[in-house]
C-alpha positions in Angstrom: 100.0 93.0 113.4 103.3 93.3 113.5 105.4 90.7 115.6 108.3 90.6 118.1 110.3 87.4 117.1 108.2 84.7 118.9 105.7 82.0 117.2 102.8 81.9 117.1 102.3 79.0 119.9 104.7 80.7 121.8 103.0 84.1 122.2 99.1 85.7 122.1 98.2 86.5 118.7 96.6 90.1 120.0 100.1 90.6 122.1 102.0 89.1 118.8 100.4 91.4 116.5 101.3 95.3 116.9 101.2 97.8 114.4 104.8 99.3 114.5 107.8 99.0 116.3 108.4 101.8 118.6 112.2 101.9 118.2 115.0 100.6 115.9 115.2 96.9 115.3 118.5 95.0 114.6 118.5 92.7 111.9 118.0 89.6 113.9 114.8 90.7 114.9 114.1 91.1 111.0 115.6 87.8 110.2 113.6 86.0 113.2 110.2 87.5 111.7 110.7 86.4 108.2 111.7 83.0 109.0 109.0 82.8 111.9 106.7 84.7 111.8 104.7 83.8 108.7 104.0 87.6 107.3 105.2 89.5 104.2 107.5 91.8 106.0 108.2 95.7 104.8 111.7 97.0 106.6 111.9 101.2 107.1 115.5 102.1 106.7 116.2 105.2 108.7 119.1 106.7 110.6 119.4 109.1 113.7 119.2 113.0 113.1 117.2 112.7 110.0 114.5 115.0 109.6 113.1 113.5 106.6 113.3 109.9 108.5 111.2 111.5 111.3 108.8 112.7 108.6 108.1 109.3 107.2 108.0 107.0 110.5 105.6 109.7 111.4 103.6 109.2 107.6 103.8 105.4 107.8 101.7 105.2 111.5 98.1 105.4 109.6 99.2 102.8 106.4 101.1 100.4 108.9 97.6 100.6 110.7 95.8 99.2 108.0 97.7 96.5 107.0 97.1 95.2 110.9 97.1 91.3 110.4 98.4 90.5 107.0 102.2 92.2 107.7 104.6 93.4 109.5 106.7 96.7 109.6 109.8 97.1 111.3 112.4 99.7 111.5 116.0 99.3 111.3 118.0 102.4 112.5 121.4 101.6 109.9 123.3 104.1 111.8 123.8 101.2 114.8 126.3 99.8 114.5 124.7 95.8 114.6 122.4 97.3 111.4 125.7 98.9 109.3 126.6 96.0 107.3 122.9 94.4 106.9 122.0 97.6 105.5 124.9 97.2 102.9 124.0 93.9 102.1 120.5 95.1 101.2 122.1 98.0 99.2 120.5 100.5 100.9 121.6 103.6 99.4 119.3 106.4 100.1 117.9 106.7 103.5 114.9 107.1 104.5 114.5 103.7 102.4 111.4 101.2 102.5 111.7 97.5 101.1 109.1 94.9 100.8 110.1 90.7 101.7 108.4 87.7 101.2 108.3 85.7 104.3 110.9 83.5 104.5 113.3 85.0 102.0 116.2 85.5 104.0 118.0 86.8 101.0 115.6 87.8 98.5 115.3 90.4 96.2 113.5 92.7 97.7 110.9 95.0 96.0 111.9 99.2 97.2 109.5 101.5 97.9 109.3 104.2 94.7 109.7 107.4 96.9 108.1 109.5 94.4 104.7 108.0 94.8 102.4 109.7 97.2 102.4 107.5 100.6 98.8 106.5 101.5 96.7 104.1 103.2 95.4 102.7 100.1 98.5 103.1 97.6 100.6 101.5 100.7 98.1 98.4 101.1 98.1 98.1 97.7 101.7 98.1 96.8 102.4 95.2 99.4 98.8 92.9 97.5 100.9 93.5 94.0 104.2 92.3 95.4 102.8 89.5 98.0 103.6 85.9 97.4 100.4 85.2 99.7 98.8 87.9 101.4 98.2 85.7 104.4 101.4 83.6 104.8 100.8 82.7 108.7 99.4 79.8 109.9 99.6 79.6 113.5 99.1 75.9 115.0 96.1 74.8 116.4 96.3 75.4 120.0 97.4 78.8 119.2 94.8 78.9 117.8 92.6 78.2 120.1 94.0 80.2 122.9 94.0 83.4 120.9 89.9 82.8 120.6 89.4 82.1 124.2 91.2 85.2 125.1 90.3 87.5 122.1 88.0 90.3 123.3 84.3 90.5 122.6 84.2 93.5 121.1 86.5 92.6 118.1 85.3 91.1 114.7 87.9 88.3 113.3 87.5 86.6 110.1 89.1 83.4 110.1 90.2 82.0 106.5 90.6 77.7 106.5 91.9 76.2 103.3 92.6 72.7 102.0 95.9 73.7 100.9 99.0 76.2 101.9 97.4 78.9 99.7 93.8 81.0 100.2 91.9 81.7 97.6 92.4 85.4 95.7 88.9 86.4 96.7 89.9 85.7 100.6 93.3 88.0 100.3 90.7 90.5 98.6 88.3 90.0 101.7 91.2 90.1 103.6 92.0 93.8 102.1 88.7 95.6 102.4 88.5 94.1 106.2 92.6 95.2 107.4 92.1 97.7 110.6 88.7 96.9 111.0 88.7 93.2 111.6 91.3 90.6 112.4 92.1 88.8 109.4 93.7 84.6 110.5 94.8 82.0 108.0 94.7 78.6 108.8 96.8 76.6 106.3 95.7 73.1 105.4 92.8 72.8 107.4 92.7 69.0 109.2 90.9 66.6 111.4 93.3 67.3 114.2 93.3 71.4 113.3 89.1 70.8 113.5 88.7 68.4 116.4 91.3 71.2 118.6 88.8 74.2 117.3 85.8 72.2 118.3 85.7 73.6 121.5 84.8 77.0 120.6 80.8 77.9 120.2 80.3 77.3 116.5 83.4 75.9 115.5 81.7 72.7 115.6 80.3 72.9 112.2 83.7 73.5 110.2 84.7 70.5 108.2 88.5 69.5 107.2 90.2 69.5 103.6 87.2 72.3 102.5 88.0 75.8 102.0 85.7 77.9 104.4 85.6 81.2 106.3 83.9 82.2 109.7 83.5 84.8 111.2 84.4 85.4 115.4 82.3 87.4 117.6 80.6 87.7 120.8 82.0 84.3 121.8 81.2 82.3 119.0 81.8 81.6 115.5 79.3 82.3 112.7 80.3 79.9 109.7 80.0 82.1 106.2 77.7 79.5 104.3 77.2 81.6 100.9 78.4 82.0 97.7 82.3 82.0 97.8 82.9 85.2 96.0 84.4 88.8 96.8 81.3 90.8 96.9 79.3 88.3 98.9 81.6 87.2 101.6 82.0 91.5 101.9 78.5 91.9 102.0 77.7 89.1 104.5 80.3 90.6 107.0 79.0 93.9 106.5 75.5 93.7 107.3 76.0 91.0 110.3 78.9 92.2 111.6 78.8 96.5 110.8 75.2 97.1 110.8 75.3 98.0 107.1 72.0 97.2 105.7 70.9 94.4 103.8 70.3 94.6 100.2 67.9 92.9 98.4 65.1 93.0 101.6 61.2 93.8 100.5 60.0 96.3 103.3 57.0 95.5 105.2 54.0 97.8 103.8 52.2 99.5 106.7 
């Protein structure tokens, strides 16, 4: 989930999309994700022969994990000397640091990591859905889009959120939540004609109408179109029982 400075139509979503850097990045490459990228982005502040830095890099490989698809985490090592005055200007004091930005707040004010909470999977997921301006932010163009279907491999489960405007609906960033490391989570922004008519050549695409929020669901080949309720808890259970064999509720068993 987390992105090397490229769109979207430049790159393969699944290539686009890793969960952590594996090195220090200079502040361009933070500057090109937030502008480009379309994610809420969470910068690690370290610095070289820090024990404690090694610690936490180490601590944030399972909670960067989970937040696969809905942001990015990058590192930026402020002992370089490209990364001493960026890290200045972001008044990075202590070190390790983390900080949480919008996407495309170039200079915003950034929301720190409080160091004396414990670091988890779910306290970390849940401190970036409390300071999110929208959970999903991306909206990669259509052919993009496309390409990123054709490729995807069969054996992963992606839930593909279209709206009628910039902005999903709460319930889909919750969705969106209880699916992150399990499932791909996509947002396609102000679903259109042209967006639906380049789409229409997956299996099952065929069915998705513009200007209407929707969500569907892509596996085995094919989209399934979610044509339920659109709340929390049934979108959940829907994906759950077609998609991870959980088993379906409200069923009258067959008497011998």
């Amino acid at each position: 989930m987390f992105a090397l400075a490229f769109t979207l139509s430049e790159i393969h979503l699944s290539q686009v999309m890793k969960p952590l850097y594996k090195s220090a990045q200079t502040p361009k490459k933070f500057r090109d994700a937030i502008k480009n990228e379309g994610f809420p982005v969470i910068v690690m502040y370290t610095k070289k022969d820090c024990k404690e830095c090694d610690e936490f890099i180490a601590k944030m490989q399972g909670p960067a994990e989970k937040v696969l698809g809905f942001a990015q985490v990058i590192q930026v090592n402020c002992d370089l000397n490209s990364s001493v005055q960026f890290c200045k200007d972001q008044k990075v004091k202590n070190i390790p640091a983390m900080k949480f930005y919008n996407q495309n707040d170039e200079f915003p004010n950034p929301v720190p990591w409080d160091f004396e909470e414990d670091l988890t999977d779910k306290s970390f997921i849940e401190w970036i859905y409390e300071h999110r301006k929208n959970i999903f932010s991306t909206s990669p163009k259509p052919e993009a889009l496309l390409k990123y279907f054709q490729d995807e491999p069969n054996q992963n489960v992606t839930i593909l959120y279209l709206t009628k405007g910039a902005w999903p609906a709460i319930f889909m960033n919750k969705v969106s939540i209880h699916f992150s490391g399990r499932a791909m989570n996509i947002h396609q922004a102000s679903f259109d004609s042209e967006s639906a008519s380049v789409l229409s050549e997956i299996p099952g695409a065929e069915v998705f109408k513009a200007g209407k929020n929707q969500i569907a669901v892509y596996a085995k080949e094919k989209f399934t179109l979610y044509t339920g309720e659109m709340k929390e808890a049934e979108v959940i259970q829907w994906i759950e029982e077609n998609y991870y064999g959980a088993p379906k509720k409200n069923v009258q068993k067959e008497e011998n």
